[in-house]
N, CA, C and O atoms as a printed pandas DataFrame, in Angstrom:
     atom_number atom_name residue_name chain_id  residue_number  x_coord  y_coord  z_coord
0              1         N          UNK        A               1   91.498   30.601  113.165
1              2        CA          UNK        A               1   92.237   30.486  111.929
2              3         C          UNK        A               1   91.987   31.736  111.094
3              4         O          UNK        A               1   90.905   32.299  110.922
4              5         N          UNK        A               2   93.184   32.071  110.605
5              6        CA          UNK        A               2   92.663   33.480  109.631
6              7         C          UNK        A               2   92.641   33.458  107.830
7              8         O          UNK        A               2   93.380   33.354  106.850
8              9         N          UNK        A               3   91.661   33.580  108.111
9             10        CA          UNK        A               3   91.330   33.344  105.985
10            11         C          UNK        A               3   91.834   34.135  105.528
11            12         O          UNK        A               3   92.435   35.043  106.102
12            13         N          UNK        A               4   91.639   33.893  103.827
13            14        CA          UNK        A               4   91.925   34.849  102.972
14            15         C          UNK        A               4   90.994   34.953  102.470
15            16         O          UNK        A               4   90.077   34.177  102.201
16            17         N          UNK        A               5   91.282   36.499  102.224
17            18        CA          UNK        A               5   90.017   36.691  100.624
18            19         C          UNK        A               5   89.466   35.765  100.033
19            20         O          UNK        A               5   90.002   34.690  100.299
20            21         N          UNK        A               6   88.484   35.679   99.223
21            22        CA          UNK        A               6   88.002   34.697   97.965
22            23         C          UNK        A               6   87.518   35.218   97.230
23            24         O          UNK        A               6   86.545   35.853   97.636
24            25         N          UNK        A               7   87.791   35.302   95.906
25            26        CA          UNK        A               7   86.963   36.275   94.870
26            27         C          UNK        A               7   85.288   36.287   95.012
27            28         O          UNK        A               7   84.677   37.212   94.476
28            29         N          UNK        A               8   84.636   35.355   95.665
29            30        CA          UNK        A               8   83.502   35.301   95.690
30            31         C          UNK        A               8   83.066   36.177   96.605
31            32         O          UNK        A               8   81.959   36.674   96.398
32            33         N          UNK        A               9   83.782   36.555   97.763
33            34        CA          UNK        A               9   83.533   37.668   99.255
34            35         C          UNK        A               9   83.654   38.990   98.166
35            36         O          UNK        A               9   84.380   39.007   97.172
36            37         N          UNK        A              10   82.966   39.826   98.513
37            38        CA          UNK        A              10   82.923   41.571   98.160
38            39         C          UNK        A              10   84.160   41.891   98.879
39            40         O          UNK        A              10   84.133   42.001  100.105
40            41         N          UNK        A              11   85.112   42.030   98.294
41            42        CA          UNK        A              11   86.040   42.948   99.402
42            43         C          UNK        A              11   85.931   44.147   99.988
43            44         O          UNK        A              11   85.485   45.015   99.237
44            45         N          UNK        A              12   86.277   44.599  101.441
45            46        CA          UNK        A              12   86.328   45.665  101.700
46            47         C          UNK        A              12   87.517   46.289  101.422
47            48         O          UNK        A              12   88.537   45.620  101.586
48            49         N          UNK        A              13   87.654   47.849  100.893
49            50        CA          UNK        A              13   88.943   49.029  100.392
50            51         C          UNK        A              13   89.105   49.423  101.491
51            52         O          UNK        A              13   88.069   49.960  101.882
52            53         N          UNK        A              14   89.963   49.445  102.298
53            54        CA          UNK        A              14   91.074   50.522  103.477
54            55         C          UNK        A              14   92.435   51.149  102.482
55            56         O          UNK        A              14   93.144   50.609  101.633
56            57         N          UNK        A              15   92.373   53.050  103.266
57            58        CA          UNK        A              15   93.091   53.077  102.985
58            59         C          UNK        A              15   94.157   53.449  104.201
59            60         O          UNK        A              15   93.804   53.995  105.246
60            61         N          UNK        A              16   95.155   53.165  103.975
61            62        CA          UNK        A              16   96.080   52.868  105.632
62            63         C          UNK        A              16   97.422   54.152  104.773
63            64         O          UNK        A              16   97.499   54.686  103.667
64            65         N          UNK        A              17   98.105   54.166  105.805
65            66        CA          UNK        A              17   99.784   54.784  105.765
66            67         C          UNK        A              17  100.768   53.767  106.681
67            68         O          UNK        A              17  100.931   53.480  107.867
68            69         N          UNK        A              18  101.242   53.460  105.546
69            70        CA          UNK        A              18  102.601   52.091  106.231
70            71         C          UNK        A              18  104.110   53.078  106.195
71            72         O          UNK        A              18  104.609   53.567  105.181
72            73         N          UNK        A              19  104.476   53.156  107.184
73            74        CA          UNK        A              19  106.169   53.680  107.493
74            75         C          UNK        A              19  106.859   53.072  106.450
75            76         O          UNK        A              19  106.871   51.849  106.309
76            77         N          UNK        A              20  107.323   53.694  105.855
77            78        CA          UNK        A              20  108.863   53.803  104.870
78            79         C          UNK        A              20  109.688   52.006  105.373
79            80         O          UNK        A              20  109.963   51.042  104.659
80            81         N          UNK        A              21  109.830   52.197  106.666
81            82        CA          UNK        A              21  110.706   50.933  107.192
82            83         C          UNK        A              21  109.970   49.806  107.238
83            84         O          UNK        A              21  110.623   48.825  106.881
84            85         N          UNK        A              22  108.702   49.545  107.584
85            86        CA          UNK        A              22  108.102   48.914  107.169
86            87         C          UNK        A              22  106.964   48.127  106.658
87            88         O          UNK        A              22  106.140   47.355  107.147
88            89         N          UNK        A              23  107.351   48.841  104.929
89            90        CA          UNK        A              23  106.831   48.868  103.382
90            91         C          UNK        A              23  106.895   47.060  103.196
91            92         O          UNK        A              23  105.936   46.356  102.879
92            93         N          UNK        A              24  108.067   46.668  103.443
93            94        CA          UNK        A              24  108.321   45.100  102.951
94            95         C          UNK        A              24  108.065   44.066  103.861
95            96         O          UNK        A              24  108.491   42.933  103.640
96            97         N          UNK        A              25  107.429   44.333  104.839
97            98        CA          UNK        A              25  106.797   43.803  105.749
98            99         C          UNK        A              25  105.169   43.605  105.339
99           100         O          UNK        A              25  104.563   42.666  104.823
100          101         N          UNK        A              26  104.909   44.440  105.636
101          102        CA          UNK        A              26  103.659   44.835  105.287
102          103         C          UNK        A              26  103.083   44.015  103.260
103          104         O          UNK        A              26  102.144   43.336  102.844
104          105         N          UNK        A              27  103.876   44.419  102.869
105          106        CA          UNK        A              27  104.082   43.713  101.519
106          107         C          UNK        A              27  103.997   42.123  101.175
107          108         O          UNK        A              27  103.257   41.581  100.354
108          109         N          UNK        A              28  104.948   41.541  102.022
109          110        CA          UNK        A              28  104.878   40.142  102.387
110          111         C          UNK        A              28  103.705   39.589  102.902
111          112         O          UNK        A              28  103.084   38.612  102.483
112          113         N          UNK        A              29  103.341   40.683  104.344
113          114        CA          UNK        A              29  102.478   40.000  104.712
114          115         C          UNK        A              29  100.768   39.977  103.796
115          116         O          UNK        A              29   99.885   39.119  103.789
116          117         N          UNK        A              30  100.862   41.219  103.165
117          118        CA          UNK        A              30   99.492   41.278  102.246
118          119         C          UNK        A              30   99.827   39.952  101.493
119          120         O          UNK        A              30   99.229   38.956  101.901
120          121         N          UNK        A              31  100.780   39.778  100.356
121          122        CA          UNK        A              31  101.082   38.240   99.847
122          123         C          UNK        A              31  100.785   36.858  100.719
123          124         O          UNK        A              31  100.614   35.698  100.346
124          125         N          UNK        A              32  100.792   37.233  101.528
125          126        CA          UNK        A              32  101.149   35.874  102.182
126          127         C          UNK        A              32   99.408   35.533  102.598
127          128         O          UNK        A              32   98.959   34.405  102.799
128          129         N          UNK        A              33   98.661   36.763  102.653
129          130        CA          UNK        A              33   96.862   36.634  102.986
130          131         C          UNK        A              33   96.207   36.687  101.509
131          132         O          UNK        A              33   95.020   36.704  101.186
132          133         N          UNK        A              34   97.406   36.708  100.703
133          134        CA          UNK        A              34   96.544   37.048   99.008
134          135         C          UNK        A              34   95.397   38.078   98.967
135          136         O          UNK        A              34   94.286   37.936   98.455
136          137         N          UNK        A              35   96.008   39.362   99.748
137          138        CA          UNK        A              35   95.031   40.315   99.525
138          139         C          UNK        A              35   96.120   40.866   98.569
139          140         O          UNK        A              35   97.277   40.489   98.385
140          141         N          UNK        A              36   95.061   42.344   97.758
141          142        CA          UNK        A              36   95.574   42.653   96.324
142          143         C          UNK        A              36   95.703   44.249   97.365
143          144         O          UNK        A              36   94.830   44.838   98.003
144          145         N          UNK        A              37   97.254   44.578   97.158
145          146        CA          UNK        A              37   97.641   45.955   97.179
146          147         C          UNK        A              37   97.673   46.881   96.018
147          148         O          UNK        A              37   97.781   46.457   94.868
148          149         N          UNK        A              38   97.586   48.055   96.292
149          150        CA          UNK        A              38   97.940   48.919   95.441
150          151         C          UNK        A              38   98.181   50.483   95.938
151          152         O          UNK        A              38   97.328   51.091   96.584
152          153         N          UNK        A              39   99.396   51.025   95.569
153          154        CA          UNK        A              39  100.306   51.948   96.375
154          155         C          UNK        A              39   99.754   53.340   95.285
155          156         O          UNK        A              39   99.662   53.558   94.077
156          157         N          UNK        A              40   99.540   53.900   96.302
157          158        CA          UNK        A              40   99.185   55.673   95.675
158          159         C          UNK        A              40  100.073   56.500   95.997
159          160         O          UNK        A              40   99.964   56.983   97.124
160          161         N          UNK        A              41  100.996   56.850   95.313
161          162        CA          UNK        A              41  102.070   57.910   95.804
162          163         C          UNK        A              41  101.014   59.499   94.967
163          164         O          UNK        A              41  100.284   59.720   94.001
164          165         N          UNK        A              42  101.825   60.470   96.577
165          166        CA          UNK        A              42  100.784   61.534   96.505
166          167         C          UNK        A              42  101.816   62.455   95.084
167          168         O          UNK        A              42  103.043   62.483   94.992
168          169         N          UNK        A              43  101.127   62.896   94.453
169          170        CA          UNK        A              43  101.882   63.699   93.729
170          171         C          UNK        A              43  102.644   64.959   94.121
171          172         O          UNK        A              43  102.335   65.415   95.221
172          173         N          UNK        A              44  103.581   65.609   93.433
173          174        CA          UNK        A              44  105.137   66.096   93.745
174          175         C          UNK        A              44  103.806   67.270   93.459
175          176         O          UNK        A              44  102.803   67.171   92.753
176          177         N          UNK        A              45  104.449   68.711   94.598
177          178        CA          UNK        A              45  104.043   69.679   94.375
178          179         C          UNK        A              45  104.166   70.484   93.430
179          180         O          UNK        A              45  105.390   70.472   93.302
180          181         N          UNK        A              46  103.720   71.301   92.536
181          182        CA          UNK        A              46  103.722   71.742   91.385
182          183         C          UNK        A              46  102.737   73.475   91.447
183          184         O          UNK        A              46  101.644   73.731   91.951
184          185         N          UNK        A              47  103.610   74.259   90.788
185          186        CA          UNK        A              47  103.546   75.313   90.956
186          187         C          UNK        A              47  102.827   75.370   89.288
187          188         O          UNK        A              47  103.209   74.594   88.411
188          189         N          UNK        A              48  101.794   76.374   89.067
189          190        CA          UNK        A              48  100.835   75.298   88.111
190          191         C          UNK        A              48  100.699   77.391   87.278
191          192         O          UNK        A              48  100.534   78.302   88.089
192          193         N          UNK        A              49  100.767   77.607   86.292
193          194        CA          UNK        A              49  100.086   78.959   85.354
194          195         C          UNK        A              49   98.892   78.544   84.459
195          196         O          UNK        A              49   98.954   77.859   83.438
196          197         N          UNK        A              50   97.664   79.149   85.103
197          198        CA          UNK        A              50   96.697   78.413   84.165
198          199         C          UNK        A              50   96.693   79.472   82.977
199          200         O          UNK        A              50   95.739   79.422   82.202
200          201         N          UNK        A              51   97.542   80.290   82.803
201          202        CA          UNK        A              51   97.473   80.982   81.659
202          203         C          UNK        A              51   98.084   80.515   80.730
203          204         O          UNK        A              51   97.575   80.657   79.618
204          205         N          UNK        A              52   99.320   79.830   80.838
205          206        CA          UNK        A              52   99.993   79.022   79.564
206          207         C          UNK        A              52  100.035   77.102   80.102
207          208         O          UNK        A              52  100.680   76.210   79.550
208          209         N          UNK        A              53   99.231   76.995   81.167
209          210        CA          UNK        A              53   99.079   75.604   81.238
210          211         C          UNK        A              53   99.791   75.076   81.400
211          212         O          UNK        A              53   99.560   73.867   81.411
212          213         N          UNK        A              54  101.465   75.622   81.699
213          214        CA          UNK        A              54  102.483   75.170   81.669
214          215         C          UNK        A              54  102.714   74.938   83.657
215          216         O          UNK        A              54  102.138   75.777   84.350
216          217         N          UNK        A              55  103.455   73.932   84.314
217          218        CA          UNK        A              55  103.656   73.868   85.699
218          219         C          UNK        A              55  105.512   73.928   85.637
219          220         O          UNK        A              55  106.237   73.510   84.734
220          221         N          UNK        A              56  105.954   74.682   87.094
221          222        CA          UNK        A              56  107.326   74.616   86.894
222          223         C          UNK        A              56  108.143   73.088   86.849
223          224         O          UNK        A              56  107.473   72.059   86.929
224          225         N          UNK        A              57  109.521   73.038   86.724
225          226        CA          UNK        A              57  109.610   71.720   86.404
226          227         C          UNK        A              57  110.675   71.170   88.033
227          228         O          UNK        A              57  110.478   71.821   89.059
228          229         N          UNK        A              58  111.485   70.249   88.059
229          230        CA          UNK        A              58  111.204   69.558   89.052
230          231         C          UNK        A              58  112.725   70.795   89.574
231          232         O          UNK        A              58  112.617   71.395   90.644
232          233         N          UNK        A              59  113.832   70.981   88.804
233          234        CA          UNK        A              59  114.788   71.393   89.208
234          235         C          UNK        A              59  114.339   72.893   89.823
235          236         O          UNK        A              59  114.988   73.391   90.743
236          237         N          UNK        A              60  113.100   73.613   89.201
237          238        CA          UNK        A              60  112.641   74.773   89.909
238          239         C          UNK        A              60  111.966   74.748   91.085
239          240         O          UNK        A              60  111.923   75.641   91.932
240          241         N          UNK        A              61  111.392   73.591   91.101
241          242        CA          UNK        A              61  110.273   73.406   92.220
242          243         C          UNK        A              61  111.591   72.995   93.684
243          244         O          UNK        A              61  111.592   73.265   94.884
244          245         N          UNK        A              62  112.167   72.550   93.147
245          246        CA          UNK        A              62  113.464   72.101   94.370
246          247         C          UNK        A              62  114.256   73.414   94.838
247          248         O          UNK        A              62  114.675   73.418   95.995
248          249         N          UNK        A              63  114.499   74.569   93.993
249          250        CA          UNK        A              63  115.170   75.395   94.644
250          251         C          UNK        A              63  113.762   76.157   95.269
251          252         O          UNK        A              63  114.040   76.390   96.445
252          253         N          UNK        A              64  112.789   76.498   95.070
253          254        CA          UNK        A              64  111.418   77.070   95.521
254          255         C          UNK        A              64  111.633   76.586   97.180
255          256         O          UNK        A              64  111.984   77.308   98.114
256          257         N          UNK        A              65  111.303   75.132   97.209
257          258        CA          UNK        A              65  111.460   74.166   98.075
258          259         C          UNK        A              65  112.868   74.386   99.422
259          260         O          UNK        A              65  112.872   74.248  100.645
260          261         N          UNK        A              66  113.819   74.740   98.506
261          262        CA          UNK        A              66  114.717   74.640   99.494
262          263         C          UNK        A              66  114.762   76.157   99.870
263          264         O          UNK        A              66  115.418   76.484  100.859
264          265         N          UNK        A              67  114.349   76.749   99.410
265          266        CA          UNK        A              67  114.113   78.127  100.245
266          267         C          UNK        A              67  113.116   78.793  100.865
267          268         O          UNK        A              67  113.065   79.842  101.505
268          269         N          UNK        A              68  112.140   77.766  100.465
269          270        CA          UNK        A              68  111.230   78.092  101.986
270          271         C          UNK        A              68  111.877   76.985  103.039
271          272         O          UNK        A              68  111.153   76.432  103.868
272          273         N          UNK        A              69  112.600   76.842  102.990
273          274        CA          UNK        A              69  113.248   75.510  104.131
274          275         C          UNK        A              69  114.770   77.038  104.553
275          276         O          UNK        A              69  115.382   77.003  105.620
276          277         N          UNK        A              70  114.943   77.736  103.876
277          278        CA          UNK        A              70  116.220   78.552  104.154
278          279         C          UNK        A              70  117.434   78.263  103.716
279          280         O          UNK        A              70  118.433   78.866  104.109
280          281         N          UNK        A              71  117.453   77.293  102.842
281          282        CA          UNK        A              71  118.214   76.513  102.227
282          283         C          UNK        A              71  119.004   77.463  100.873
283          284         O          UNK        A              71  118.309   77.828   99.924
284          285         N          UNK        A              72  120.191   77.721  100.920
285          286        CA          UNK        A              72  120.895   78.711   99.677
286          287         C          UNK        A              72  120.290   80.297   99.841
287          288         O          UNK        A              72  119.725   80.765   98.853
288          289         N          UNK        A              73  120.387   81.047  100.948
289          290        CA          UNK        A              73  119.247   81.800  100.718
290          291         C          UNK        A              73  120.058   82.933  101.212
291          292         O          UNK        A              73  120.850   82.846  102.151
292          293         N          UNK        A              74  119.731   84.366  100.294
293          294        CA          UNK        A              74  121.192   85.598  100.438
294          295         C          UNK        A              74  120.216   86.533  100.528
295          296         O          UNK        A              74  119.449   86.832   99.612
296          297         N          UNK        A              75  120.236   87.195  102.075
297          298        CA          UNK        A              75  119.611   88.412  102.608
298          299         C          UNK        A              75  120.440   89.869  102.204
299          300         O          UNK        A              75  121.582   90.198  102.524
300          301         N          UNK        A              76  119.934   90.240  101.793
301          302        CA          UNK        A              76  120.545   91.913  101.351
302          303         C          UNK        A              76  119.921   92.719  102.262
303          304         O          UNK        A              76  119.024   92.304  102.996
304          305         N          UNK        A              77  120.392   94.011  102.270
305          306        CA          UNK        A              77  119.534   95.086  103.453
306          307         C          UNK        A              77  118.953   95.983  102.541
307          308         O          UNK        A              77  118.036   96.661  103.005
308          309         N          UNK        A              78  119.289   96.187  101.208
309          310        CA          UNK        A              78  119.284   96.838   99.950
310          311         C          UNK        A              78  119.251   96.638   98.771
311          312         O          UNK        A              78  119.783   95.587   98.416
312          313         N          UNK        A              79  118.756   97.348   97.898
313          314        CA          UNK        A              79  118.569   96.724   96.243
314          315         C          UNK        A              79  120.260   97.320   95.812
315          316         O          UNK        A              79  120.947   96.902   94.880
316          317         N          UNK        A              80  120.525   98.109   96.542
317          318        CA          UNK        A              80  121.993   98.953   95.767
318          319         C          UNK        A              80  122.811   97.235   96.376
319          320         O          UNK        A              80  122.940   96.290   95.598
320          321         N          UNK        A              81  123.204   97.183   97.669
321          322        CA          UNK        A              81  123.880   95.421   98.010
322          323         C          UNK        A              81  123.481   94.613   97.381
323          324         O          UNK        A              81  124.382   93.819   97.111
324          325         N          UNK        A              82  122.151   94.232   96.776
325          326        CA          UNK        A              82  121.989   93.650   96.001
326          327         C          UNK        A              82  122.891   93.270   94.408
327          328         O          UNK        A              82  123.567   92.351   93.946
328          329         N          UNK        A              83  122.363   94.676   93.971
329          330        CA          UNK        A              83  123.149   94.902   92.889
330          331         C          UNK        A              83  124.714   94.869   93.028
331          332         O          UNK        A              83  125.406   94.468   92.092
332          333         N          UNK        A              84  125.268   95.306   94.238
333          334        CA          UNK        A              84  126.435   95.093   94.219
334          335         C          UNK        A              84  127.166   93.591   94.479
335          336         O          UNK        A              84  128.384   93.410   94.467
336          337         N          UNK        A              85  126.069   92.485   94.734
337          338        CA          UNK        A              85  126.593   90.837   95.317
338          339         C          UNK        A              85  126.159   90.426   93.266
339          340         O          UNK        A              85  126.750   89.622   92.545
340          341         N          UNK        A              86  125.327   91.066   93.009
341          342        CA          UNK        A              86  125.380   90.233   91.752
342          343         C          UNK        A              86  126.556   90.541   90.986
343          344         O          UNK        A              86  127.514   89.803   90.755
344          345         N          UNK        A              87  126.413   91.402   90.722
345          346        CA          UNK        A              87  127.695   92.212   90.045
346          347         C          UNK        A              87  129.116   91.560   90.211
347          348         O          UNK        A              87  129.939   91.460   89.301
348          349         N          UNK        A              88  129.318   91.048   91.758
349          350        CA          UNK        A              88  130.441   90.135   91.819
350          351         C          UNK        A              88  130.261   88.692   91.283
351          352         O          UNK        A              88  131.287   88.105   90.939
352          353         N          UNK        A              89  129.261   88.159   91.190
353          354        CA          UNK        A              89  129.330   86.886   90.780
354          355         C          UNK        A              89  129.753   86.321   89.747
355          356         O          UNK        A              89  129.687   85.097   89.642
């Protein structure tokens, strides 16, 4: 037979990684043993200036993001092509 917790037992802390698909599984089934979850989402990467304390914000960190992925990304052979693709825009 499989018990549940009892506030009187010391619980033991695991920390696990549950798949995206199945979160609500896993969810139910902690409910259903009356063990107590609690979800740690890792924090969003952040590009951080400890000189003004200030970190970039989410719409900068996404184009950062999508161009180390290659994502929107305009190779010139030259600063003069350069200057000449801005110039058209």
């Amino acid at each position: 037979m499989i018990g549940t917790a009892t506030p009187s037992v010391s619980p033991d802390t695991f920390t696990l990684t549950v798949p995206k698909a199945d979160v609500s599984l896993f969810k139910s089934i902690a409910k259903k043993m009356g063990w107590k979850i609690e979800r740690k989402r890792s924090a969003k990467p952040r590009l951080y200036d400890p000189e003004t304390g200030d970190s970039l914000n989410d719409a900068t960190m996404k184009v950062i993001e999508d161009a180390r992925k290659g994502k929107d990304v305009i190779e010139v052979g030259s600063m003069d092509e350069y200057l000449e693709l801005v110039k058209n825009l």
